[in-house]
C-alpha positions in Angstrom: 10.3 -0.1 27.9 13.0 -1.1 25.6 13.3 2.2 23.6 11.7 3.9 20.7 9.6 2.1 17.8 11.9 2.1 14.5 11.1 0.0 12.0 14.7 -2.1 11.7 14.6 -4.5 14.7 17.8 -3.8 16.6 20.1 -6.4 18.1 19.1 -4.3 21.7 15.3 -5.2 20.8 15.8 -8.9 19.9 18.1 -9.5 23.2 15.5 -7.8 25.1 12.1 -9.9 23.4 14.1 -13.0 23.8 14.9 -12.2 27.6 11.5 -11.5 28.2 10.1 -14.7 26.4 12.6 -16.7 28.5 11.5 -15.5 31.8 8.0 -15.3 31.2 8.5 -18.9 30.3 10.3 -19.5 33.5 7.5 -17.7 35.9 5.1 -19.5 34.0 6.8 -23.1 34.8 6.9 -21.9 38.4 3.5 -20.8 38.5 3.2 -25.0 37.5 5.5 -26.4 39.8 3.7 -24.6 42.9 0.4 -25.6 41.3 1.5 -28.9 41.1 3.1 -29.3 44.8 -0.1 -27.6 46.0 -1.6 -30.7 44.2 0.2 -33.4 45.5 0.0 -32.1 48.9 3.5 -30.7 49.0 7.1 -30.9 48.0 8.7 -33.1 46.4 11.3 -33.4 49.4 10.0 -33.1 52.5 11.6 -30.0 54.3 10.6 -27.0 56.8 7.7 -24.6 55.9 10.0 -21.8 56.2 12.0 -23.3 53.5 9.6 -24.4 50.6 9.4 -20.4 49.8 12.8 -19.8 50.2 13.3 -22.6 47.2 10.4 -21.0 45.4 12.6 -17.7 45.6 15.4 -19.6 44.7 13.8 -20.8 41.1 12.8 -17.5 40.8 15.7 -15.0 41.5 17.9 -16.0 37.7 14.4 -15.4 35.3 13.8 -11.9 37.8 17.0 -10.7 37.4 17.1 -11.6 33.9 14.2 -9.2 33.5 15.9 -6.3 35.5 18.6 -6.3 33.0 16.9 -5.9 29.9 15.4 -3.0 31.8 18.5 -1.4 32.5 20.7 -2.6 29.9 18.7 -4.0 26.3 22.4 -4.4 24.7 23.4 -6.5 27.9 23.3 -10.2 26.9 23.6 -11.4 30.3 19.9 -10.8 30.7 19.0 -12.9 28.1 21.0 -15.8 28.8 20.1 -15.5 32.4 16.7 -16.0 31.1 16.9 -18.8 29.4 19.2 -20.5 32.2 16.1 -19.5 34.4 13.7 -21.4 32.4 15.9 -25.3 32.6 16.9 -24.4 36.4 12.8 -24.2 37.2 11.9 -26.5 34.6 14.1 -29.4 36.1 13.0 -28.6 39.8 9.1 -29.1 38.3 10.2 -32.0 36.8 10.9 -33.7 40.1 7.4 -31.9 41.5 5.8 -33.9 38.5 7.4 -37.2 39.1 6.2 -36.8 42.8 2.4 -35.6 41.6 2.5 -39.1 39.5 4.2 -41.2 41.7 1.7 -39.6 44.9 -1.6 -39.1 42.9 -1.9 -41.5 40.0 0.1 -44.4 41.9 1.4 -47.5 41.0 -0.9 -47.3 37.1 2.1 -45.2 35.7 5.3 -45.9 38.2 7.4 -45.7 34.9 6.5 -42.5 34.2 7.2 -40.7 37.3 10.3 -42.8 37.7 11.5 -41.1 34.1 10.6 -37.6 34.9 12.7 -38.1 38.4 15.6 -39.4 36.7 15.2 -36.9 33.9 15.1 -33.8 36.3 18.4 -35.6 38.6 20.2 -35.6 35.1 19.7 -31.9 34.7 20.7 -31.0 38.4 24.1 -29.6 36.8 22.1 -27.2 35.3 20.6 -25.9 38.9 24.6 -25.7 40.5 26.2 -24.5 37.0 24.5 -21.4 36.1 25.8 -19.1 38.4 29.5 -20.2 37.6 28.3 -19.2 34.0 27.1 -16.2 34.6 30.0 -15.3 36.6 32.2 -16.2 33.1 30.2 -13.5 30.8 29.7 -10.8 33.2 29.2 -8.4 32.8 29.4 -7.8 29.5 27.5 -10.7 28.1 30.8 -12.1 26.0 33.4 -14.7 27.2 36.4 -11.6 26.6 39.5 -14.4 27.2 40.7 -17.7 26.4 40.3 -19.0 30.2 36.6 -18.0 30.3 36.1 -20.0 26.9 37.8 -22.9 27.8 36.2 -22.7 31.0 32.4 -22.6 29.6 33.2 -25.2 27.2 34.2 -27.5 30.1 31.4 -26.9 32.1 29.0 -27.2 28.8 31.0 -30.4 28.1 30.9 -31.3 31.7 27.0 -31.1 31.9 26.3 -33.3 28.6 28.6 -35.9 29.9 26.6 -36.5 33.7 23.2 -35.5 32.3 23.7 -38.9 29.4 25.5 -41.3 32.0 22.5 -39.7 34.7 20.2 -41.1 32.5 21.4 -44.3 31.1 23.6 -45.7 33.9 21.8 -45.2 36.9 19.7 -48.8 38.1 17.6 -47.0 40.6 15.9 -43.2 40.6 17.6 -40.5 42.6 16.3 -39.6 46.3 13.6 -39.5 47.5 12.5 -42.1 44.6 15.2 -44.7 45.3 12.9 -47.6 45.3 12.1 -47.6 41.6 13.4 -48.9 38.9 15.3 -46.8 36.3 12.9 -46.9 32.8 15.8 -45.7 30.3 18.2 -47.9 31.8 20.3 -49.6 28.8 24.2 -49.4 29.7 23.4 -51.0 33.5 27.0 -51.6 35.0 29.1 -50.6 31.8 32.4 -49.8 33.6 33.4 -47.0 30.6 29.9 -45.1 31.6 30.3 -45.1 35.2 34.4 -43.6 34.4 32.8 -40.9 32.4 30.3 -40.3 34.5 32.6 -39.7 37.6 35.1 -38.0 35.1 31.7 -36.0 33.8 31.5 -34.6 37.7 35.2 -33.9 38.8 35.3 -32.0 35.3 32.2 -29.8 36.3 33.5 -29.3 39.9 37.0 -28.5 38.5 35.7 -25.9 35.8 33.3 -24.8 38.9 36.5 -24.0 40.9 38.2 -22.4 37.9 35.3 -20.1 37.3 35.8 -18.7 41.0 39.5 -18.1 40.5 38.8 -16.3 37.2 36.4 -14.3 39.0 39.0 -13.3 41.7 41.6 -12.8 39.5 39.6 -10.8 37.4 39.3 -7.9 40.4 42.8 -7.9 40.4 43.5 -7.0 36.7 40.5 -5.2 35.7 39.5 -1.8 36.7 36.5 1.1 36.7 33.1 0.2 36.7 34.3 -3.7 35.8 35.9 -3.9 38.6 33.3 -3.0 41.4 31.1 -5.3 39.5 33.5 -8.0 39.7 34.0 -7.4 43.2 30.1 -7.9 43.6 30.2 -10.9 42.1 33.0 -12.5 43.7 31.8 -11.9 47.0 29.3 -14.6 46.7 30.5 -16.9 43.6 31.9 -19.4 45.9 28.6 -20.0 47.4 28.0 -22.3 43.7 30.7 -24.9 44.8 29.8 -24.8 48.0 26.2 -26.1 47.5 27.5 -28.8 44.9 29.9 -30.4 47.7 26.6 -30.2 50.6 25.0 -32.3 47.9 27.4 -35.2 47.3 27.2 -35.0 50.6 23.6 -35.9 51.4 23.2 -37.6 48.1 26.1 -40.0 47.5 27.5 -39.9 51.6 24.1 -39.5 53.5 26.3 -37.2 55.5 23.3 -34.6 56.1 19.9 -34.9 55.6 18.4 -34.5 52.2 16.7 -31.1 52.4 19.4 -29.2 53.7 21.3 -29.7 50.9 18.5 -27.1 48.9 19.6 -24.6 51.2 22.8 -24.1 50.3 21.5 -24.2 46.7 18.7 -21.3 47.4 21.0 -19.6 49.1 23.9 -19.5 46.2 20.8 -19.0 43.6 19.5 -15.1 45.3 23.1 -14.2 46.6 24.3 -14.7 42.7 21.2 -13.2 41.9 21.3 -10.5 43.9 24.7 -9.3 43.5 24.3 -9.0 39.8 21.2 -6.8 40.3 23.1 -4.8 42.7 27.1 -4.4 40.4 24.6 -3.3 37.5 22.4 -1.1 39.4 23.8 0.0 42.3 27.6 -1.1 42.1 29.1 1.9 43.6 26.0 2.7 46.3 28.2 0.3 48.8 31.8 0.0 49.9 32.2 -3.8 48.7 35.9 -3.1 48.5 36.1 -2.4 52.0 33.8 -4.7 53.1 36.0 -7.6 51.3 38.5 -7.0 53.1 37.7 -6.1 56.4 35.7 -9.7 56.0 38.5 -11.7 54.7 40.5 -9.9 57.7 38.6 -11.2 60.2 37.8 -14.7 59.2 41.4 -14.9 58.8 41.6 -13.6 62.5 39.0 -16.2 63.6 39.6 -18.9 62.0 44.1 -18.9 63.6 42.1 -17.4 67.3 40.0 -20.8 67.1 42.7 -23.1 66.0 45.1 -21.2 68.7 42.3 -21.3 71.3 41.7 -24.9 70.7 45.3 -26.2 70.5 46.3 -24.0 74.0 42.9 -25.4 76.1 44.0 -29.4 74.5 47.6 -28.6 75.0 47.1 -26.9 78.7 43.9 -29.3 79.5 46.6 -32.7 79.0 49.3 -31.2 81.7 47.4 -29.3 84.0 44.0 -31.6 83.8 41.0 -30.7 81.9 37.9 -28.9 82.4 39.9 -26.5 84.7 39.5 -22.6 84.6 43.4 -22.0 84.7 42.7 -24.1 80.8 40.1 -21.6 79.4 41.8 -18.8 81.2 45.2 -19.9 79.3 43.9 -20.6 76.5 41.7 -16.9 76.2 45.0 -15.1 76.7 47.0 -16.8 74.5 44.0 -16.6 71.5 43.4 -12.2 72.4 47.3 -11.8 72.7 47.4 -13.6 68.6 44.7 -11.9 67.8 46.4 -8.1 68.3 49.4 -9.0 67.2 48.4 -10.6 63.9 45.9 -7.9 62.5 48.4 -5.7 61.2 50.1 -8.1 59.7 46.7 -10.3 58.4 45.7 -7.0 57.5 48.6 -6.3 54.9 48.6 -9.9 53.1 44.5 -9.7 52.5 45.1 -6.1 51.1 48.6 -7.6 48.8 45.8 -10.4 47.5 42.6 -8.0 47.5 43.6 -4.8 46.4 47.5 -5.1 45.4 47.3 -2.0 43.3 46.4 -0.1 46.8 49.6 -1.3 48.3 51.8 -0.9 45.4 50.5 2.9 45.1 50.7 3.5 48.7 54.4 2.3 48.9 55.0 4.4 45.7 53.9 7.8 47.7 55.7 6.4 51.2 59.2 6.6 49.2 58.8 9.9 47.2 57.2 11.5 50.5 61.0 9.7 52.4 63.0 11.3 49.4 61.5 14.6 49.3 61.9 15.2 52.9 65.8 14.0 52.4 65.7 16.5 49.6 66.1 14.4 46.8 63.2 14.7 44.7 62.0 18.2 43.7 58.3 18.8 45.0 56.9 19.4 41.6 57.6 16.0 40.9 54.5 14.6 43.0 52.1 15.2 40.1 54.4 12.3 37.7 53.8 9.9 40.9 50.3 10.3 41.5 49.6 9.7 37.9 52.1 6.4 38.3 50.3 5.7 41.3 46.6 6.0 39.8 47.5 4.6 36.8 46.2 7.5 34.9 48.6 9.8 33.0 45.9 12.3 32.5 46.0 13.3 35.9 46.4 16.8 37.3 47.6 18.2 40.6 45.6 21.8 41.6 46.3 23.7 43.9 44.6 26.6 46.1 45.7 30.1 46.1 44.8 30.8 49.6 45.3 34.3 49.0 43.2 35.0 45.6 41.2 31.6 46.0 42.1 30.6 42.9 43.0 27.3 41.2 46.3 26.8 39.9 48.3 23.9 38.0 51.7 22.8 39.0 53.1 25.3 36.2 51.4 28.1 38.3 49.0 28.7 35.7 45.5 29.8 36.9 42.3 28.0 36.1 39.5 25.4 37.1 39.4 21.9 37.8 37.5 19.6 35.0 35.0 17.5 36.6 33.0 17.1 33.6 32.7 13.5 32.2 35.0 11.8 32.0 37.0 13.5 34.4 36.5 14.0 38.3 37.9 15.8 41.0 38.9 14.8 44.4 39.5 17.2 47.1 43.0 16.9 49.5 43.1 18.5 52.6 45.8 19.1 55.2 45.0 19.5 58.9 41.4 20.2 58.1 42.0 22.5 55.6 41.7 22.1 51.4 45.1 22.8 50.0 44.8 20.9 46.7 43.0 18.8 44.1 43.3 15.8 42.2 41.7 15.9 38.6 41.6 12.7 37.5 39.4 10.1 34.8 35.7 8.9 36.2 37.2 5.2 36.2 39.5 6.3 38.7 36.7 7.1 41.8 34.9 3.2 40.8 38.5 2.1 43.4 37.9 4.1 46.3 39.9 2.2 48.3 42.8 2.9 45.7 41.7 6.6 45.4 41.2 7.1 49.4 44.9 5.5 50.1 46.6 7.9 46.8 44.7 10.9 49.2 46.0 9.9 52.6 49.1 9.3 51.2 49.8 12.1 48.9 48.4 15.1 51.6 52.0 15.6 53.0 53.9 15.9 49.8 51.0 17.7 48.4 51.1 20.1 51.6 55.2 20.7 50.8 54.3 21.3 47.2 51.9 23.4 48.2 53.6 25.6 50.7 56.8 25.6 48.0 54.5 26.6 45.4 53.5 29.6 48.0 56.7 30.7 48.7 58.4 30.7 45.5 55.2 32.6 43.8 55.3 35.3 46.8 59.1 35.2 46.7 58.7 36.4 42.2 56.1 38.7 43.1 58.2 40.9 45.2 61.2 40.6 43.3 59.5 41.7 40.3 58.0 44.3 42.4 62.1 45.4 43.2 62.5 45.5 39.5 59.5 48.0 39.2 60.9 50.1 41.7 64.2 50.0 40.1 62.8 51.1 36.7 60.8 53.6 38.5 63.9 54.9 40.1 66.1 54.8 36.8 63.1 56.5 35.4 63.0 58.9 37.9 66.3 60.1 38.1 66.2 60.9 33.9 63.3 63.0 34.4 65.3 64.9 37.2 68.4 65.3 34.6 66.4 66.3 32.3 64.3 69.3 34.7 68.2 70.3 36.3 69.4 70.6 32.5 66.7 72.0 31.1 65.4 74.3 33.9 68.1 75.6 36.7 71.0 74.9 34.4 69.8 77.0 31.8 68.2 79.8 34.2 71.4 79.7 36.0 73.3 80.0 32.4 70.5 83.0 31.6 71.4 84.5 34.2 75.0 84.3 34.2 74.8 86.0 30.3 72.8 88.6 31.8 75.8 89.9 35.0 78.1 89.9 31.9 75.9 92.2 30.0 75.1 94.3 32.9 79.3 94.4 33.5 80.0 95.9 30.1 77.3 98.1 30.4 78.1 100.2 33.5 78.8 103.4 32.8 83.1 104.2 33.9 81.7 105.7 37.4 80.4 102.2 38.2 83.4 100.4 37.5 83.6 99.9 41.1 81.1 97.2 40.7 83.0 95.0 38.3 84.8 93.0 41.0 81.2 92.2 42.6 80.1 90.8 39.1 83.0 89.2 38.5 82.5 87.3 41.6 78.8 86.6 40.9 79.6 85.2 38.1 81.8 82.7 39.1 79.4 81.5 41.7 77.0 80.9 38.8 79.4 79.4 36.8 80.2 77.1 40.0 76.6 76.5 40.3 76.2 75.4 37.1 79.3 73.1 37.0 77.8 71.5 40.2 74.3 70.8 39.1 76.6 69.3 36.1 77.7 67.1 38.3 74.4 66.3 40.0 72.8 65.4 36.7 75.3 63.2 35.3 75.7 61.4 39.1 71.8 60.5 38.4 72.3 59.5 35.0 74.4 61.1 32.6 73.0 61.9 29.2 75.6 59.4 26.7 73.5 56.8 28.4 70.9 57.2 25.7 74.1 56.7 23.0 74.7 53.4 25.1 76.5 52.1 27.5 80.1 51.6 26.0 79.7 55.7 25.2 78.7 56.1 28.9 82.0 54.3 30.0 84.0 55.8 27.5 84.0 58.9 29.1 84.4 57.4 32.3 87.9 56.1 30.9 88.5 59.9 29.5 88.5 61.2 33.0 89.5 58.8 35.1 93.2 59.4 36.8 94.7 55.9 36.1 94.5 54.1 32.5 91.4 52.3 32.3 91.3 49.7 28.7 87.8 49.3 27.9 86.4 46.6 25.9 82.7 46.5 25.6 80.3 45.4 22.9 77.7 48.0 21.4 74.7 47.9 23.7 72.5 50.5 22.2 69.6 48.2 21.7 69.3 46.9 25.1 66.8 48.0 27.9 67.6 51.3 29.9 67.4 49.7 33.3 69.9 47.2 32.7 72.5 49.5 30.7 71.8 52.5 33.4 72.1 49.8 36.4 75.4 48.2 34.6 77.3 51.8 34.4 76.4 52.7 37.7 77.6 49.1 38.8 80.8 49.5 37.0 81.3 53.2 38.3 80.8 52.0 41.5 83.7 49.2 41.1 86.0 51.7 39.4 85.6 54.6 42.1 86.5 51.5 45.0 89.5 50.6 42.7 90.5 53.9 42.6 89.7 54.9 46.1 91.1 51.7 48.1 92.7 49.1 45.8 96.0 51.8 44.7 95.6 50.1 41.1 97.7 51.8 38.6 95.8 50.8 35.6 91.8 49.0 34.8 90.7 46.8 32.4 86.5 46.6 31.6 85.6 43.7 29.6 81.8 43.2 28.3 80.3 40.4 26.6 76.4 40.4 24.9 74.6 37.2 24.7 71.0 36.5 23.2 70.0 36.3 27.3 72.5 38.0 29.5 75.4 40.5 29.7 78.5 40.2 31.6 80.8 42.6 32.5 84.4 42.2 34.1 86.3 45.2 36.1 89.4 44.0 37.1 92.8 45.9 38.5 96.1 45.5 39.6 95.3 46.7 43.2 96.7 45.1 46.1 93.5 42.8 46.6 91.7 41.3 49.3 88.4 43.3 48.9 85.9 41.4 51.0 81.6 42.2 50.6 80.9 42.0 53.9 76.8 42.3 55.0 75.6 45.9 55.9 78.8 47.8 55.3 77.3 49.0 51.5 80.5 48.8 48.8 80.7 45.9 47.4 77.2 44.6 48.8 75.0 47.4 47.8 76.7 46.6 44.3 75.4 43.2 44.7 72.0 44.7 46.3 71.3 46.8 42.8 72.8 43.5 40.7 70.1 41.3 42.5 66.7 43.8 42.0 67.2 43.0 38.2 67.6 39.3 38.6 71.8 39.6 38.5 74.6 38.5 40.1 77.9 39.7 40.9 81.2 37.5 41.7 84.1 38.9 43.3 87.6 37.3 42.7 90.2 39.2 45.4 93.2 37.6 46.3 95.6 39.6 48.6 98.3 40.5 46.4 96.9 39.9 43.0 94.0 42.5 42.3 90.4 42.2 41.9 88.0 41.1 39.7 84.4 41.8 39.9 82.0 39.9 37.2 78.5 40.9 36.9 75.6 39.6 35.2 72.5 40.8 34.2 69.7 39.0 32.5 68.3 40.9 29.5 64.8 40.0 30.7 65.3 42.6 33.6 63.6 40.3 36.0 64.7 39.8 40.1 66.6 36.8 41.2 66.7 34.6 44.2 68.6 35.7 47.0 70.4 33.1 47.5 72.4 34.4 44.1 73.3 38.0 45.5 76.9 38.0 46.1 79.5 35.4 45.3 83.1 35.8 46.9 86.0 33.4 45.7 
């Protein structure tokens, strides 16, 4: 039951032997109090039927749940001193069944000794209202963790010793119901210092009482995880203990109520204590106590201003319109419904600011990044940094779905799958019905659901945006790399025809042009006629030859492969007008961006030539570790404009973009124009929004 033999005796198997000693002691002392009542024909306080098993329960519920612990947790220490605390709470309510055997059953031969056992039991009463303040400081790990819960146990302690020595040594007469007889350890009888400490012995307990429910409520406002749903427990009943202390002083000292209902409200605290430890070690997470906190607090708020409200309206209406009159109640009704609708929201938002503040504080966090990012102000990506400030854990990860693939993918776009082995967890978001993302996130995390199902609600917007973004701008890079690939294929292509026009027509066409000439010389002198025919046919394959020339060096001439300042050198030898080239050695870049570059800048030279009526070119280059740029300008008369559809200047800007370029275009009417272009080394496609730039 508490774990393997060994042959060390662990600290787990001493707290668990001593728990069990203690409440087999305690069920044991029971088992002699109800022998005992059942003796002296009942109760020491006379009371309803119902109600004598409800305080048998009641002395019962600390030594049972003591023994539930060490079940569940050995190391747990709050079993143990449960058990103990078990054994004096039903050891001083048999005491009082004892004095009331004697004092029913032996008679007036030994008064004395009843009367000692009752004042003996009433001295240890603090005991009976104390223990589940106690309790309440050490759970639930067993240890006072913090100054306040040490000074706190210490005053109670101190408290206790203080009423239970003036309980016995001041006090002339024995407690109800044994007020007739005569105290038999009085000895300080009307010493005023006594009777101060005394007093001072009870507003201490009370006060540390009172203390010991604020730690508790303040303690599930700072802790979280597991500790904090079994805090929550815990403090939904822990005021219960000063409640039944203040329904005693007030049928023991004010004979405001009758003697045995003040045991009610001490049962009562005694199994709701009990209970709620059993069920925030056990079962802490198998109810929503958060939300059932506050939708509690909400509504006794809510009743208790409706009933003041109701109450002041009828006494207010009843003195000028006359009481006992419908009109009143009708008033008053209306008055109390119309507070009650208009005060939930607002009741609603202080209990959740003094429940669950770190709710609020991350649901306001998520309200102004969703406001910024649909101002554009924040960048989408940024929702993963405030959910991890809203959840308090920087370990947390935003997924989300491919809906395409079905895949899982990080915020970076890297594929993969969520963790929701211990200690993390996952927890799905959806968007109009449909999953779009995940949350990965540490285990202590789901133990505040109402935290975790606010971040969720709150965050399904933003995460929808980031989502749809994330879409977009992944589909978008997928078919601009795809444009790249074409491109290559394209620059690929066109060397491959080059190379079949030179290496095949061109050179059957040269073949054959060898071959007329030998066939010429050859004719015999009666065949001269046919010399002007050759002649002629071999011009036409000499024109042939010059065209396909052209063709090949149109798709991509051959000093390409020297580079591309070799490429536009030649460019410069033919062209009409003076071109002054400047451009770096680019031998040892890519072929798709040196072929797309010369064609670019042919391109830009032929318009210059064509349309600007420039009388001279400059082409400038410049190589950097990630891009080349390259300047055409002239001294043309301007105002060149790249207008959408019309090819020109926008199909340069068309071939710039497929390799993730850009082109800007300087043209002033009057002073010339400039044409920069950029291409990444990387080769890869750009957005379009960086096409075409015009100055």
């Amino acid at each position: 039951m508490f774990g393997p033999r060994a042959h060390s005796t662990t600290p787990s198997r001493v707290g668990a032997w001593t728990a069990l000693a203690g409440a087999l002691l305690a069920f044991a002392v029971l088992v002699y109090r109800i022998t005992v009542d059942v003796a002296a024909g009942g109760s020491w306080v006379e009371m309803p039927v119902w109600l004598v098993p409800l305080d048998y329960l009641g002395s019962l519920a600390a030594p049972a749940v003591a023994l539930l612990i060490c079940w569940q947790q050995p190391r747990n220490r709050v079993g143990a001193f449960m058990a103990w605390i078990g054994l004096l709470v039903t050891a001083s309510v048999a005491l009082f069944s004892t004095a009331h055997l004697v004092l029913t059953v032996v008679g007036p031969a030994d008064l004395s000794t009843g009367a000692a056992l009752a004042v003996l039991a009433n001295a240890l009463f603090p005991v009976l209202y104390g223990w589940p303040v106690t309790v309440a400081l050490i759970f639930p790990s067993g240890r006072l963790t913090t100054r306040a819960a040490r000074m706190l146990f210490w005053s109670l302690l101190v408290s206790a010793g203080a009423i239970v020595a003036t309980s016995i040594t001041t006090f002339t007469n024995t407690p109800p119901p044994f007020e007739s007889l005569a105290n038999p350890m009085l000895w300080a009888a009307g010493e005023p210092a006594l009777s101060v400490l005394f007093l001072l012995g009870w507003l201490g307990f009370f006060g540390a009482m009172i203390g010991s429910v604020i730690l508790v409520l303040r303690r599930t406002r700072t802790t979280g995880g597991e500790a904090r749903l079994q805090q929550l427990w815990l403090a939904s009943v822990i005021v219960l203990a000063p409640i039944a202390l203040v329904t005693c002083v007030l049928a023991v000292v004010a004979y405001a109520i009758p003697l045995m209902w003040s045991i009610l409200p001490v049962d009562l605290a005694q199994l709701a204590v009990a209970t709620a430890i059993v069920v925030a070690i056990t079962r802490h997470g198998l109810y929503g106590i958060e939300h059932l906190l506050n939708r509690a607090a909400v509504y006794a708020v809510l009743a208790a201003l409706v009933t003041v409200t109701f109450a002041a309206a009828a006494l207010l209406v009843g003195l000028l319109a006359g009481g006992g009159s419908v009109p009143t109640t009708a008033i008053a009704t209306a008055l109390a419904a119309t507070l009650f609708f208009s005060a939930r929201a607002r009741v609603q938002k202080l209990v959740d600011r003094a429940i669950a503040p770190h709710t609020v504080k991350a649901r306001a966090r998520i309200r102004e990044f969703s406001d910024r990012l649909h101002r554009g102000r924040v960048d989408p990506y940024e929702v993963e940094d405030c959910l991890r400030l809203a959840l308090g854990d920087p370990t947390a990860r935003v997924w989300l779905l491919d809906g395409d693939e079905g895949i899982w993918r990080l915020v970076d776009g890297s594929a993969g799958v969520p963790d929701r082995e211990s200690p993390r967890h996952v927890t799905a978001v959806a968007y109009a019905g449909v999953e779009i993302a995940a949350i990965e996130h540490r285990s202590e995390t789901s133990y505040s659901p109402q935290l975790l199902d606010a971040v969720v609600a709150e965050s399904a917007v933003p995460l929808a945006i980031l989502h749809l973004y994330s879409e977009t701008r992944r589909h978008l890079a997928e078919i601009e790399s795809s444009r790249a690939r074409i491109v290559e294929a394209g620059a690929e292509e066109r060397r491959r025809l080059e190379r079949d026009l030179h290496d095949g027509a061109q050179q059957r066409l040269i073949v054959l042009g060898v071959a007329l000439r030998r066939i010429q010389r050859s004719l015999p002198g009666d065949a001269r006629v046919l010399s002007p025919a050759l002649d002629n046919a071999v011009g036409q394959v000499q024109a042939t030859v010059t065209e396909l020339r052209s063709i090949a060096s149109g798709l991509r001439p051959a000093r390409l492969d020297d580079g591309l300042t070799a490429a536009l050198q030649d460019i410069a030898t033919d062209s009409p007008i003076p071109i002054e080239l400047r451009v770096p050695p680019t031998a040892s870049l890519a072929s798709s961006v040196t072929d797309t570059a010369y064609f670019i800048a042919c391109e830009i030279i032929t318009n210059a030539i064509k349309h600007a009526d420039a009388s001279r070119l400059a082409v400038t280059g410049d190589l950097t570790d990630d891009e080349l740029l390259l300047t055409v300008r002239d001294d043309g008369r301007g105002g060149a404009l790249a207008r959408p559809g019309s090819g020109g200047l926008t199909g340069i800007a068309d071939r710039a973009a497929a390799l993730g370029g850009t082109v800007r275009i300087s043209s002033e009417p009057g002073e010339g124009t400039s044409v920069t272009l950029t291409l990444p080394l990387a080769g890869t496609a750009s957005d379009p929004s960086r096409l075409v730039g015009q100055d």
